[in-house]
N, C-alpha and C positions, 0 to 999 in steps of 0.2 A: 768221119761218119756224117758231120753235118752236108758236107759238100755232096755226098747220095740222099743224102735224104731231103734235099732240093731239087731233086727229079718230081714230076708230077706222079709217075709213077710209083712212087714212093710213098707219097703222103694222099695220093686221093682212094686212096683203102680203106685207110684211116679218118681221112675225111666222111667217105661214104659211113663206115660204121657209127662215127660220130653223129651223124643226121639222122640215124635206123632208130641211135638210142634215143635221141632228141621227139623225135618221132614219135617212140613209144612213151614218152614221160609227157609227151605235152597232151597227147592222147587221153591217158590215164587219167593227167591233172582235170581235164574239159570235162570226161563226160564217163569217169569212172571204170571196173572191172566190168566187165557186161560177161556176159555168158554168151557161147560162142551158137548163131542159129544155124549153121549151118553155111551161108554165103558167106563169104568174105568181103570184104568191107573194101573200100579203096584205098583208105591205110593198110592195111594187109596187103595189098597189091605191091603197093609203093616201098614197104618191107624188105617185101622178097626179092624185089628188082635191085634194091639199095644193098642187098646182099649177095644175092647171085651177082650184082656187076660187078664184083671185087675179085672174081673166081678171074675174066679173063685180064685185069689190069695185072692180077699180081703176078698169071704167068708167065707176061708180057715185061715185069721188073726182073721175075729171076732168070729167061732166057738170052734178056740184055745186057744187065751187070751182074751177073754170078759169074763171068770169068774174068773178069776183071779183080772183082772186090767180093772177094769169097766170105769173109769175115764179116764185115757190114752190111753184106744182103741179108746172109741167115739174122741177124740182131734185126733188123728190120721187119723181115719175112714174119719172125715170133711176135714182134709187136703188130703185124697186120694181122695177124689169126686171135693173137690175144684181145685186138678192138674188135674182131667181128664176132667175139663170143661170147662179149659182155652183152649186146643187145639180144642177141640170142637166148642167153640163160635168164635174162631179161624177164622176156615173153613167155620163156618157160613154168621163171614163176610166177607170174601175175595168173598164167591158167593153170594153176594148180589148187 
């Protein structure tokens, strides 16, 4: 499994979510929960970019190596969904 998951494709999903959450913790720490006015912010921009980009990288892992390496793209594939929805439910709660 290590030897896939030293595809760039493999780990910059993971990266990018890693950055989303980073993102929103370093956000929070600067300048608090705010209430939301309506515009989005350019953190919010850079958000949703840092997560929509992981929609085409990771199609792009399982149309590559999912017939090769069936087994260790799904393990993989779960941990790219599972990083991209921790920043997620992140965001969730912070506007709750």
């Amino acid at each position: 499994m290590t030897a896939i998951l030293r595809k760039p494709s493999a780990w910059v999903p993971i990266a990018m979510s890693a950055m989303a959450l980073l993102l929103v913790v370093s956000y929070v720490a600067l300048f608090g929960v705010q209430k939301s006015t309506g515009d989005e912010s350019t953190i919010a921009r850079i958000f949703q970019l840092l997560l929509a980009g992981q929609v085409p990288i990771v199609g792009y892992f399982i149309i590559k190596w999912f017939p090769k390496h069936q087994k260790q793209v799904l393990q993989i594939v779960v941990i790219q969904i599972l990083a991209a929805i921790v920043p997620f439910l992140t965001v969730l709660f912070l506007e709750m």
